[in-house]
C-alpha positions as CSV (number, residue, x, y, z in Angstrom):
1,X,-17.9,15.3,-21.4
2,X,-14.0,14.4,-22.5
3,X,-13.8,10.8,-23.5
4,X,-11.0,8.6,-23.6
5,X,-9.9,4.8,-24.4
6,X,-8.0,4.2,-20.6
7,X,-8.3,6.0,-17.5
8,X,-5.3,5.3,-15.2
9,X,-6.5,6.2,-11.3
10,X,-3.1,6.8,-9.3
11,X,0.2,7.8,-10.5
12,X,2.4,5.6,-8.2
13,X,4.6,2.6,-9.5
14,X,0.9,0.9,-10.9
15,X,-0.4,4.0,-12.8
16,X,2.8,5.2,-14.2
17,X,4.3,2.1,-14.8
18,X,0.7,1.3,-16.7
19,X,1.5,4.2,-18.7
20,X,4.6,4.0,-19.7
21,X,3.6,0.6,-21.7
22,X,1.0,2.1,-23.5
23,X,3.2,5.1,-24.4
24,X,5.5,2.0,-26.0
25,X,2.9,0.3,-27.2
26,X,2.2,3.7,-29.4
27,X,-1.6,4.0,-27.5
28,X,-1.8,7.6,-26.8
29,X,-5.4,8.1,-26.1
30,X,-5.2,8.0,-22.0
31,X,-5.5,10.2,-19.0
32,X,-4.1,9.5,-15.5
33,X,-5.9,10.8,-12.5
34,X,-4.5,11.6,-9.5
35,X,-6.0,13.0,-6.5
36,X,-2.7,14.7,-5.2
37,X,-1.0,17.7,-6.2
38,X,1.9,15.9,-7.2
39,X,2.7,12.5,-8.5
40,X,4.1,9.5,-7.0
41,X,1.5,8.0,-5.1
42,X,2.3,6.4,-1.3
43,X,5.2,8.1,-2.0
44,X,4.0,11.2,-1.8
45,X,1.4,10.9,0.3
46,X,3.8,9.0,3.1
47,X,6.8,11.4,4.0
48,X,6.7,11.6,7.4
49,X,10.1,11.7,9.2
50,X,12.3,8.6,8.7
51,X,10.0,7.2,6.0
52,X,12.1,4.5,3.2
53,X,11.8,1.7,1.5
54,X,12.0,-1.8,3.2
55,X,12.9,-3.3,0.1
56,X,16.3,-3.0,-1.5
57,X,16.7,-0.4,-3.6
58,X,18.4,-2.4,-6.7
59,X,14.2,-3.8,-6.8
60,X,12.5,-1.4,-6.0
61,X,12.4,-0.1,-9.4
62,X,11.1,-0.7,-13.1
63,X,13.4,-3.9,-14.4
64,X,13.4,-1.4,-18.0
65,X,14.6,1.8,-15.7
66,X,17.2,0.3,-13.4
67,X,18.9,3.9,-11.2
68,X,22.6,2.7,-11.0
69,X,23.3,5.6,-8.2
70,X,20.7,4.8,-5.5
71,X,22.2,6.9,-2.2
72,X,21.1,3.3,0.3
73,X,20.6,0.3,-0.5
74,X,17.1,1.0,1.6
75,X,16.4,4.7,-0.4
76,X,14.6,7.3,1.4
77,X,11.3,8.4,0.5
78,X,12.4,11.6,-1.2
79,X,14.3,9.3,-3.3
80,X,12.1,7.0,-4.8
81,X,9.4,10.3,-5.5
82,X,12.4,11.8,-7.8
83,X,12.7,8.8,-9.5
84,X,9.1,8.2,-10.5
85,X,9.0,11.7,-11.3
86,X,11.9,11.2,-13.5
87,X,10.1,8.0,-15.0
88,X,7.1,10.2,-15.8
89,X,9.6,12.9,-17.6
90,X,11.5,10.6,-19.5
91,X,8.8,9.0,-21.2
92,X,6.2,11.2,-21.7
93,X,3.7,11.2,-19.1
94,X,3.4,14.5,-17.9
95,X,0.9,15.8,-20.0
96,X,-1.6,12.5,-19.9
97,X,-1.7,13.0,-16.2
98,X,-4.0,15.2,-14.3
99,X,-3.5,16.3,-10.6
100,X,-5.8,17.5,-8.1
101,X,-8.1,15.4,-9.5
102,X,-10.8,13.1,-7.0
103,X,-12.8,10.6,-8.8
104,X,-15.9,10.2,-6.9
105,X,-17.5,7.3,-8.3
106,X,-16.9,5.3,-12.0
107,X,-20.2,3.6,-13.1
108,X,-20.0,0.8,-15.7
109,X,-23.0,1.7,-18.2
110,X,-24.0,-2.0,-19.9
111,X,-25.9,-0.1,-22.6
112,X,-22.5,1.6,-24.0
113,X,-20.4,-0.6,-22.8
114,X,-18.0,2.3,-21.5
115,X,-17.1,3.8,-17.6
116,X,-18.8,7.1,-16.6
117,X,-16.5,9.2,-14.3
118,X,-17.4,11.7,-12.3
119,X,-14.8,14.3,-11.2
120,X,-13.9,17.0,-8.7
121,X,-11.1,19.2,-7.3
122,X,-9.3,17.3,-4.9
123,X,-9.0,20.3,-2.7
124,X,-13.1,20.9,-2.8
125,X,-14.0,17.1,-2.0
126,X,-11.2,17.4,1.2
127,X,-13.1,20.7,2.4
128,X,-16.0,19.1,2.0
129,X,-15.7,16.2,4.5
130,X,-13.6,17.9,6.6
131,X,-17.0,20.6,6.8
132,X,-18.9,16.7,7.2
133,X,-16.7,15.3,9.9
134,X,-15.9,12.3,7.4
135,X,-12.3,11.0,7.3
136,X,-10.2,10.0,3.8
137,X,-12.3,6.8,2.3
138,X,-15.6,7.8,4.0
139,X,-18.4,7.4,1.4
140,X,-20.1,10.5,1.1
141,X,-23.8,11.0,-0.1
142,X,-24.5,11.5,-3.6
143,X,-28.0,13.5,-3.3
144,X,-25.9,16.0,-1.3
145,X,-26.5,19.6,-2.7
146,X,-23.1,20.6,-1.1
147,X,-21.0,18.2,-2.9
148,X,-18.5,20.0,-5.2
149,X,-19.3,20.6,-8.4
150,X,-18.2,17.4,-10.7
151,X,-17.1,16.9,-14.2
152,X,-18.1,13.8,-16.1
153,X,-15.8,11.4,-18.2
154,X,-16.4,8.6,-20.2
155,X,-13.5,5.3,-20.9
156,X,-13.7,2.1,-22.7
157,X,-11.3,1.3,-19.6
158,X,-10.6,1.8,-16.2
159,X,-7.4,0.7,-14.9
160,X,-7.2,1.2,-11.4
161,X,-3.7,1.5,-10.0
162,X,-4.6,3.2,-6.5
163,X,-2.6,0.6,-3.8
164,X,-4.0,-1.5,-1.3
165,X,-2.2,0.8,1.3
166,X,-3.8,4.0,0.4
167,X,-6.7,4.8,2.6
168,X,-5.9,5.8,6.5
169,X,-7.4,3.7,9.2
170,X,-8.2,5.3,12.1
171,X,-8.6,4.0,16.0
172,X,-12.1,3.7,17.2
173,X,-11.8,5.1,20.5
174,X,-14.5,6.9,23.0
175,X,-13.5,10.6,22.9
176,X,-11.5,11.1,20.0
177,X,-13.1,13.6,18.3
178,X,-13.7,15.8,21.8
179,X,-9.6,15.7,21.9
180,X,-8.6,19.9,21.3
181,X,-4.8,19.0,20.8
182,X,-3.0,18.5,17.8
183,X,-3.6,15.3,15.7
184,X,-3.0,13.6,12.5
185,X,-2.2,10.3,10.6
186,X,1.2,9.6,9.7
187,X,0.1,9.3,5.8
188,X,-0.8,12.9,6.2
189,X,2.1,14.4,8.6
190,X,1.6,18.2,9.5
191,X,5.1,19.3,8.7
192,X,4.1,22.6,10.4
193,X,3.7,21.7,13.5
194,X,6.7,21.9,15.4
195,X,7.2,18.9,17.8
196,X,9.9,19.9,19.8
197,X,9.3,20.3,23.4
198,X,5.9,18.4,23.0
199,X,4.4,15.7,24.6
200,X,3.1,13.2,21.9
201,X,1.0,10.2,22.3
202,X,1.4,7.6,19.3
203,X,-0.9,4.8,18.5
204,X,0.3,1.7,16.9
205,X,3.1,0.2,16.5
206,X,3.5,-1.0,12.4
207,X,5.9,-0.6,9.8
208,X,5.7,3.5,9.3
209,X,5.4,4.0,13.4
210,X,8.8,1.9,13.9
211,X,10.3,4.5,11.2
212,X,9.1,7.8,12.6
213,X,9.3,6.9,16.6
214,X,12.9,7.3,16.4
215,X,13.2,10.6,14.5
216,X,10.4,12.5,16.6
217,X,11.9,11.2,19.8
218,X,14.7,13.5,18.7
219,X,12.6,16.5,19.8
220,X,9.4,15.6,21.8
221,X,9.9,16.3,25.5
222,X,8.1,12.6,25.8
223,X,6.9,10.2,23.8
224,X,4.2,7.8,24.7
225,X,3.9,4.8,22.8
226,X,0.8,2.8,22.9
227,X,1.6,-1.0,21.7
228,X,-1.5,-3.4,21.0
229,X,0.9,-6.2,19.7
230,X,4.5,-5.7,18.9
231,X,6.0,-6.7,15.8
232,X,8.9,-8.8,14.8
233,X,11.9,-6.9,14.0
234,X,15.1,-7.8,12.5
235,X,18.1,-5.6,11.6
236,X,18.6,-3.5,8.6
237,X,20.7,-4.1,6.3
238,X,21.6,-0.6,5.5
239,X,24.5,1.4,4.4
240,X,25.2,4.1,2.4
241,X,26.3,3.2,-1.3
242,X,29.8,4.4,-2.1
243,X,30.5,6.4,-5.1
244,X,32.9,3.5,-6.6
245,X,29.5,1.4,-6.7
246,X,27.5,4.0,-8.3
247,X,29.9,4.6,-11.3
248,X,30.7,0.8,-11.9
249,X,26.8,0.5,-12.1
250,X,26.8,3.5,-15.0
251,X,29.3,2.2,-16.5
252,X,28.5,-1.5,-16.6
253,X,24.9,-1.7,-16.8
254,X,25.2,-5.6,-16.7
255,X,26.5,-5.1,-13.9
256,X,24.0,-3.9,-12.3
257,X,20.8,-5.9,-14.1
258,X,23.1,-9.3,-12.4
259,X,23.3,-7.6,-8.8
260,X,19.5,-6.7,-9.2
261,X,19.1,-10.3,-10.1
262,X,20.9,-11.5,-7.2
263,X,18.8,-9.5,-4.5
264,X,15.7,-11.2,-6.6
265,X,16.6,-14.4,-5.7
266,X,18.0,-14.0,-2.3
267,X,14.5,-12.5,-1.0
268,X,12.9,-14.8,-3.5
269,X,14.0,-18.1,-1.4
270,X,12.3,-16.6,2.0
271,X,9.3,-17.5,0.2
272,X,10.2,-21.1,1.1
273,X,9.9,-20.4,4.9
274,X,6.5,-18.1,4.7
275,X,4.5,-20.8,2.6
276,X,6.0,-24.0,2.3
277,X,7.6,-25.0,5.9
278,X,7.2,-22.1,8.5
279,X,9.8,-24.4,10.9
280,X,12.1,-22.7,8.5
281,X,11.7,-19.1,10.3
282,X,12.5,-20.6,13.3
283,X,16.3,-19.4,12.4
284,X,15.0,-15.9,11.4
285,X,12.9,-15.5,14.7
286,X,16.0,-16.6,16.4
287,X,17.8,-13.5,14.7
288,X,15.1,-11.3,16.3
289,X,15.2,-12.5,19.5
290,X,19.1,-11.9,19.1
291,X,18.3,-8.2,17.7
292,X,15.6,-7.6,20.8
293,X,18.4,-8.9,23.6
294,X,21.6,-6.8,21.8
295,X,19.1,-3.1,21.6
296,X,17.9,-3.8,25.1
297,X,18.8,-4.4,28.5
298,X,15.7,-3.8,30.3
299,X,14.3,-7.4,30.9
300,X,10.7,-5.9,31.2
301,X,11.0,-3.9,28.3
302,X,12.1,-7.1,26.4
303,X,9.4,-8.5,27.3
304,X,7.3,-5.9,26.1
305,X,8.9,-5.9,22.7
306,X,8.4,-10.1,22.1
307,X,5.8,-11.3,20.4
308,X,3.9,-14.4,21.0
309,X,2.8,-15.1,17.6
310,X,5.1,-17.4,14.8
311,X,7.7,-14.7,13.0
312,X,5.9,-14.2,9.5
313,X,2.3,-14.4,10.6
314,X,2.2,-10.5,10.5
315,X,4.3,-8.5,8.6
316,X,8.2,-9.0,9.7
317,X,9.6,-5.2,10.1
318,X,13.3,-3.9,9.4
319,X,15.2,-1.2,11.7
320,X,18.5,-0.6,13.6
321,X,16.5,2.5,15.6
322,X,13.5,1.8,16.8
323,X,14.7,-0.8,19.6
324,X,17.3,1.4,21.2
325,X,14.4,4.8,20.7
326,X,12.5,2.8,23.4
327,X,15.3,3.0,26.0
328,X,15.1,6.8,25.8
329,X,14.0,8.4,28.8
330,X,12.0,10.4,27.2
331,X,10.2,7.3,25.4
332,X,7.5,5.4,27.6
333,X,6.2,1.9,25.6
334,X,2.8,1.8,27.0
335,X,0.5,-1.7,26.5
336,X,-2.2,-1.9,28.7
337,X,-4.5,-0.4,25.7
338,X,-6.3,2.8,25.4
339,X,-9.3,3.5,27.2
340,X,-10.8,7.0,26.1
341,X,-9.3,10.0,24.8
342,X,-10.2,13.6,27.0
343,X,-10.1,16.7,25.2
344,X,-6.8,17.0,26.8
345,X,-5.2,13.0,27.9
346,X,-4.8,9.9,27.0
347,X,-6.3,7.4,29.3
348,X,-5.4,3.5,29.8
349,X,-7.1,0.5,30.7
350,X,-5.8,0.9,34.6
351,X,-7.0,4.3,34.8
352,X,-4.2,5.9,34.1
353,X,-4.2,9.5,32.8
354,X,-1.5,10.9,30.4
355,X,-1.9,14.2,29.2
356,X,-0.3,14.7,25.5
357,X,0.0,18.1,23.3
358,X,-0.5,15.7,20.3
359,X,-1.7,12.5,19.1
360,X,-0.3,10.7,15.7
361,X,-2.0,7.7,14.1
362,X,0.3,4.8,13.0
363,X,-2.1,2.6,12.8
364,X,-1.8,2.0,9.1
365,X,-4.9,1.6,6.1
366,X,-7.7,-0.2,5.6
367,X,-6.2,-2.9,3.8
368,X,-9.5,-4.7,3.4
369,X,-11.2,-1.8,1.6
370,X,-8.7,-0.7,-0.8
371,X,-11.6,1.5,-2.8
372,X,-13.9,3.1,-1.1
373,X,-17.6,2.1,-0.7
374,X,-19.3,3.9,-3.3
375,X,-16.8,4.6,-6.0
376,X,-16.4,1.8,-8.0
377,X,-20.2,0.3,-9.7
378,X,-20.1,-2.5,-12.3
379,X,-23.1,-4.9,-14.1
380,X,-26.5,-3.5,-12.5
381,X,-25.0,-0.5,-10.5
382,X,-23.3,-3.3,-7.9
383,X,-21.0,-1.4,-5.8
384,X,-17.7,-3.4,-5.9
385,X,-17.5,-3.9,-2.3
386,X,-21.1,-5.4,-2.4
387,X,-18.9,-8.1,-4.6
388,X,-16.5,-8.2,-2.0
389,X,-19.1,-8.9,1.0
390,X,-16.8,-12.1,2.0
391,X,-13.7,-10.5,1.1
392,X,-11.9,-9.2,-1.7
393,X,-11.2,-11.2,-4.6
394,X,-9.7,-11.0,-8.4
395,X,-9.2,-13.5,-10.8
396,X,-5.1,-13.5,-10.9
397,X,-5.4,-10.5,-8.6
398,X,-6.5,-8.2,-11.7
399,X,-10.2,-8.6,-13.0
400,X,-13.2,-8.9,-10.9
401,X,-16.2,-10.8,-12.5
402,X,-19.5,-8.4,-13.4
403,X,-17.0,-5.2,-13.7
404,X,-16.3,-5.6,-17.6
405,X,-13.3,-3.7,-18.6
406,X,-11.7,-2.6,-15.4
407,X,-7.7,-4.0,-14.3
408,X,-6.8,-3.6,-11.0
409,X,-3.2,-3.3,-10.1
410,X,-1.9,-4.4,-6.7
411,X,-5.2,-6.3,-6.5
412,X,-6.4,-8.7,-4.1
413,X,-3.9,-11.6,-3.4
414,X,-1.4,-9.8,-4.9
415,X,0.3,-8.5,-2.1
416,X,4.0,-9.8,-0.7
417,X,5.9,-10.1,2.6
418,X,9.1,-11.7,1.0
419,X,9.7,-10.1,-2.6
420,X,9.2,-6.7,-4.3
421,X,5.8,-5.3,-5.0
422,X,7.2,-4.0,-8.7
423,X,7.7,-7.0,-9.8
424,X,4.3,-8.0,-9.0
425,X,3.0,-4.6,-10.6
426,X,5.2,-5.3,-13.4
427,X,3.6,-8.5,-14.3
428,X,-0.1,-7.5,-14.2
429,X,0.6,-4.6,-16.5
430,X,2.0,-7.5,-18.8
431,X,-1.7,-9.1,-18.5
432,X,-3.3,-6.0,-18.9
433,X,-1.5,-5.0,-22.1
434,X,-2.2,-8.8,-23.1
435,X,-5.9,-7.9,-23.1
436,X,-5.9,-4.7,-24.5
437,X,-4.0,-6.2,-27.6
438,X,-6.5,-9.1,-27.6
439,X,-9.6,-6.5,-27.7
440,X,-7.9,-4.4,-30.8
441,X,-7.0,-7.6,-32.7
442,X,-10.8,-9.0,-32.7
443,X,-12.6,-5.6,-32.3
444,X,-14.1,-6.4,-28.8
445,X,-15.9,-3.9,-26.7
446,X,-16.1,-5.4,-23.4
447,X,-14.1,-8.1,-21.5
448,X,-15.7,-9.7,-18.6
449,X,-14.1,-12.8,-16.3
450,X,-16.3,-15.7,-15.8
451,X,-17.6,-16.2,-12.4
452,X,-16.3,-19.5,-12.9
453,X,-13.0,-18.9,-13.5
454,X,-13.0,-16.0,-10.9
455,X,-14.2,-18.7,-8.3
456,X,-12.1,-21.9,-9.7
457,X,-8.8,-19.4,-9.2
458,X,-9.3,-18.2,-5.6
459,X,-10.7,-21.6,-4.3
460,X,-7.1,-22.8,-5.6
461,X,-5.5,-19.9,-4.0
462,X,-7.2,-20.0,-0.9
463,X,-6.2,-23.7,-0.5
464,X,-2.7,-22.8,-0.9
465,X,-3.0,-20.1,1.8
466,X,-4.1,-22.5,4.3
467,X,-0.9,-24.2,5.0
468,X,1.4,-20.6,5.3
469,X,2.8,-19.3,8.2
470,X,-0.2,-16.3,8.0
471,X,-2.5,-18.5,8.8
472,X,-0.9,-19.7,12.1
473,X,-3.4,-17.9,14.6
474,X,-2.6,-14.2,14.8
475,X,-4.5,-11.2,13.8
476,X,-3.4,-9.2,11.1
477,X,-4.7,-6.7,7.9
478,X,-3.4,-9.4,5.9
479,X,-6.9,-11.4,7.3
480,X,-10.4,-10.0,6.8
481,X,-12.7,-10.5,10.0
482,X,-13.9,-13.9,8.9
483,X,-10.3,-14.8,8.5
484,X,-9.9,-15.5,5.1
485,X,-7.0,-13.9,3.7
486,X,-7.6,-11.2,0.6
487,X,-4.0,-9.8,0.5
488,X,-0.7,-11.5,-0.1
489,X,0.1,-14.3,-3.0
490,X,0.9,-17.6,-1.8
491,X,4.2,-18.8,-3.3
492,X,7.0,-18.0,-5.2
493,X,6.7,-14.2,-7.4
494,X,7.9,-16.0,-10.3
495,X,5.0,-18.6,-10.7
496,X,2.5,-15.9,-10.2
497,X,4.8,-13.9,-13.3
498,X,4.2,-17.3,-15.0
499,X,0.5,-17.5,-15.0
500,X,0.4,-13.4,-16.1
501,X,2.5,-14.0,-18.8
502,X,-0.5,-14.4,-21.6
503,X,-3.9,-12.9,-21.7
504,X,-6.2,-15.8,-21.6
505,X,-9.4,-14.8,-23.2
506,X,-11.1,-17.9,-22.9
507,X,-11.3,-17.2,-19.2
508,X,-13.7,-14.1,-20.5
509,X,-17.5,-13.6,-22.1
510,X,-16.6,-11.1,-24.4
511,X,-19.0,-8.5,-26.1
């Protein structure tokens, strides 16, 4: 059994960024584990056609690695994977991380107060529930004498930088699996399989479906596009960045640090309209009505496109595409819902038989269960969804009361529809390091958050949700099914910075 002080899980802008501060902070003993057979987390697990950023680029970054010669201000996926990968290079990562590598389950053992990992190859645990029928996040059975083989691994801590947006949700629809056609979910798009001249059937309409629409309308004989409820959309902002940009950025980093602060606080303020007075989107919902009547002329199809719901209660999209993608002939907008699937069609709520070569799921993650049932075990082997039967919670969206030890990044409550997620990330690993400092300065073992203080927090937090614009009325993955909602921060990015700032051990029983 290896044995280290940190395991990192994920090597996307959480793990790596975790890393890279304990490489400055001169603490060497730690592993990183990811489960892919390359680095960069959702962005390399998301690179279907179209896919980018919908946050400017001059943000989208670490504040202490600022890229002066982004190719858009919206970069591509491709993009931002070279630059993490460059992050890792730069400062040393590449030999604490190791790829391929699934962790099935991390149990907290209270008697030596350390995590016990168990291991596989990432390609053997993806055989293996493909051989059980079980799709990415499925629990599988630990008795099973067919699992694969595992390793074990013991950590003082677990710091779990995996993304709330990492685990495929699928439709539930009669007849799915009896389909004999060509499927898959856009996380994991089957580059091999060549679209052109096909007849594809896409379900959902979210924030990766209104990016790749456009692109595989390029080549599919016909599209159909099933819609449950479609999304605001505004223009994008986009250009290419001119060479004249890029070097005044090299040469002038100051420069660049002041424009990155201006983006900051331009999305910063539209925190004013999501949480504080929603009548303020009225002005941005009258800029997507404006984008919806300029893209289309058909006034049934407008219809079709305009939401009901306030702009903001679910997630506000970006694109210049995806409107005038619908107004191909080749592209058929389809809401009357999905009935069954037959091995070979598609079949509405009217009775309405389409048949389709191939389906694709953009029907985005299971935002509500960012780990998986049966990975994650803490004080008196309590699975960490058990803790989360009402919905996820974290005290300051990192530390989760009865799992000693173990920071999550990108935690509950933690999520944004204004700002960038860095600078969220960013300030957790700021908490994070806090503690670890605390726990070498008064020889600790074990940090656990109060109930109390875990509880105090969110009541506050959920009290300030109750006023925002996502609790107007409309369904969403930002809401859990009792409709309390486990995802986004409430307010400004700053104040959230402000109460990270310092590790608070009095908030803790330590050991």
């Amino acid at each position: 059994m290896s044995s280290h002080q940190i395991v990192i899980i994920g090597t996307g802008f959480s793990g790596l960024g975790m890393g890279i501060q304990l490489r400055k902070a001169g603490i060497t003993d730690f592993v990183i584990l990811e489960q892919n057979d390359d680095l960069g987390g959702t962005w390399h697990e998301n690179h279907y056609p179209g896919c980018a950023c919908d946050v400017q680029s001059a943000l989208y970054s670490f504040s202490f690695e600022q890229k002066p010669d982004w190719s858009r201000e919206f970069a591509p996926q491709a993009e931002i994977k070279a630059y993490l990968k460059h992050c890792a290079e730069k400062y040393g990562l590449l030999p604490h991380i190791h790829l391929n590598t699934h962790v099935a389950t991390a149990r907290y053992s209270e008697q030596d107060r350390q995590w016990q990992l168990q291991t596989c190859d990432s390609a053997a645990m993806w055989a293996y529930k493909t051989q059980k029928g079980l799709k990415p996040g499925d629990p599988v059975d630990p008795e099973d004498p067919d699992l694969p083989s595992m390793a074990s691994m013991s950590a003082q801590v677990v710091v779990a930088g995996v993304g709330g947006l990492s685990t495929p949700a699928y439709p539930d629809i009669p007849g799915l699996e009896t389909f004999t056609g060509k499927q898959f979910h856009s996380q994991n798009w089957d580059h091999s399989y060549d679209l052109t001249g096909k007849r594809v059937a896409v379900i959902g309409t979210g924030a990766s479906a209104i990016q790749f629409v456009p692109q595989i309308a390029k080549q599919a004989a016909r599209v159909d596009l099933y819609q449950r409820t479609p999304p605001w959309i505004v223009p994008k902002p986009d250009r290419r960045l001119s060479e004249r940009r890029k070097s005044l950025f090299r040469r002038h980093p100051t420069l660049m640090k002041s424009y990155r602060s201006l983006v900051y606080w331009l999305l910063e303020a539209r925190a004013l309209g999501f949480v504080a007075h929603p009548k303020i989107l009225k002005m941005a919902q009258g800029i997507a009505h404006r984008h919806i009547r300029n893209q289309i002329d058909d006034p049934g199809l407008r219809q079709q496109v305009t939401p009901d719901f306030h702009f903001g209660c679910k997630r506000v999209l970006i694109s210049n595409d995806y409107y005038p993608a619908l107004t191909q002939d080749n592209v058929q907008l389809i809401t009357d819902g999905i009935a069954s699937v037959t091995s070979t069609s598609v079949v509405d709520q009217q009775g309405g038989a389409r048949e389709v070569d191939c389906l694709i799921y953009g029907t985005g993650f299971r935002a509500q269960e960012p780990m998986p049932r049966g990975m994650i075990f803490g004080r008196g082997g309590q699975d960490l969804l058990d803790a989360w039967a009402e919905g996820a919670e974290a005290y300051k969206g990192t530390t989760v009361s009865g799992f000693p030890n173990l920071f999550i990044l990108m935690g509950p409550n933690t999520g944004l529809g204004h700002n960038s997620m860095v600078y969220m990330i960013e300030s957790q690993i700021r908490y994070v390091m806090g503690a670890l400092e605390v726990m070498k300065q008064n020889n600790w073992q074990a940090l656990d958050v109060r109930t109390s203080e875990q509880q105090a927090y969110n009541q506050d937090l959920q009290g300030r949700l109750e006023n925002t614009v996502w609790q107007t009325g409309c369904r969403s993955w930002y809401l859990n099914e009792n409709g309390r909602n486990t995802t986004l921060w409430p307010g400004y990015t700053w104040r959230f910075r402000q109460r990270t700032r310092q590790f608070d051990p009095s908030a803790y029983n330590v050991e």
